[in-house]
Every structure is written in structure tokens, then in C-alpha cells.
N, C-alpha and C positions, 0 to 999 in steps of 0.2 A: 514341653510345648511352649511357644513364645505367646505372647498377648497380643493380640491386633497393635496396639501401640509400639511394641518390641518390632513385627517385623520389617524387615527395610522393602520398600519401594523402589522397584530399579526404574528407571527412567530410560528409556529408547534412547541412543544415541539420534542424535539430530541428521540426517541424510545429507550429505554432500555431494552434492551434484557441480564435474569440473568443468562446467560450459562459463568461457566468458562471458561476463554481464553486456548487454546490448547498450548502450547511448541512448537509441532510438529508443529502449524500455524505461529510460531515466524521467521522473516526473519529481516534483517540487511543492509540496503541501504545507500551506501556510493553513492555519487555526487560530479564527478569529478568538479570542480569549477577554473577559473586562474582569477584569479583578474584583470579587466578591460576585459578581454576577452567577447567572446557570450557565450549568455546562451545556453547551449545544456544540452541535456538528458544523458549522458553519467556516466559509473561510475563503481559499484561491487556488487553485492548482495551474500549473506550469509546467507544458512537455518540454523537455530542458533543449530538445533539438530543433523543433521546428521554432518554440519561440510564443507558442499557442500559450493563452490563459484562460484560464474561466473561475468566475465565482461558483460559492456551492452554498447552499442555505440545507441539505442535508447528507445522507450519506448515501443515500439513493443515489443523489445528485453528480455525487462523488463517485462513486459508482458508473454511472452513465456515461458520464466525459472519457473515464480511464478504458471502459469496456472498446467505446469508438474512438479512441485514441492509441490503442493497442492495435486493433485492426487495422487501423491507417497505415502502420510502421509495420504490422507482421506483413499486407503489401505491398507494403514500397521495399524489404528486404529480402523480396522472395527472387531466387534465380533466374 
């Protein structure tokens, strides 16, 4: 019988899904960072198509913009 440390861990293959990646999905996350400083969530996001930016001071924030920013684009790309 093997030891808890002996036996191997499979790991799931990762799922591949063959839909091309949308444009309209593409966003652009900058991470405000100061060297030696704390880590926080803070920084800029950019929808790469329309050209939209917004600051974010969390990840809520970060969160928020991308939620109604996806919606805007699933929208505007619907038949």
C-alpha cells in the first residue's frame, strides 16, 4: 500500500473550448504597484475596442466595469 505522500495526484486536463476569442471580450489591466509598498487592488482598465477606460481603487470595482462592459459588447454582438 503506498503512503499518502507516494500516491500521485492526477490533475484534470484543462477544457478546451474551440470558439474564437471575441475583440469585443479583449480588456487591458494595468496594476497600480509602488515598490516596497502594500499590495492592493488598484489601477486602470481598458476595453481594447471601444477605447473605454476606467480607474479601479478595488476589485469589486474591477469587477463592475468588466460585468457592464461585457454586457455592452454581448449587445452590440448579438444578431
Amino acid at each position: 500500500m503506498k503512503t499518502t505522500s507516494q500516491k500521485r495526484m492526477t490533475a484534470q486536463a484543462p477544457v478546451t473550448v474551440d470558439v474564437p476569442l471575441s475583440p469585443h471580450w479583449a480588456f487591458l489591466v494595468q496594476f497600480r504597484a509602488v515598490p516596497g509598498g502594500p499590495v492592493r487592488a488598484a489601477g486602470r482598465v481598458e476595453h481594447l475596442v471601444s477605447g473605454r477606460t476606467r480607474h479601479f481603487q478595488s476589485l469589486k470595482e474591477l469587477s463592475v466595469y468588466l460585468t457592464a462592459e461585457l454586457r455592452a459588447a454581448k449587445n452590440l454582438t448579438r444578431p
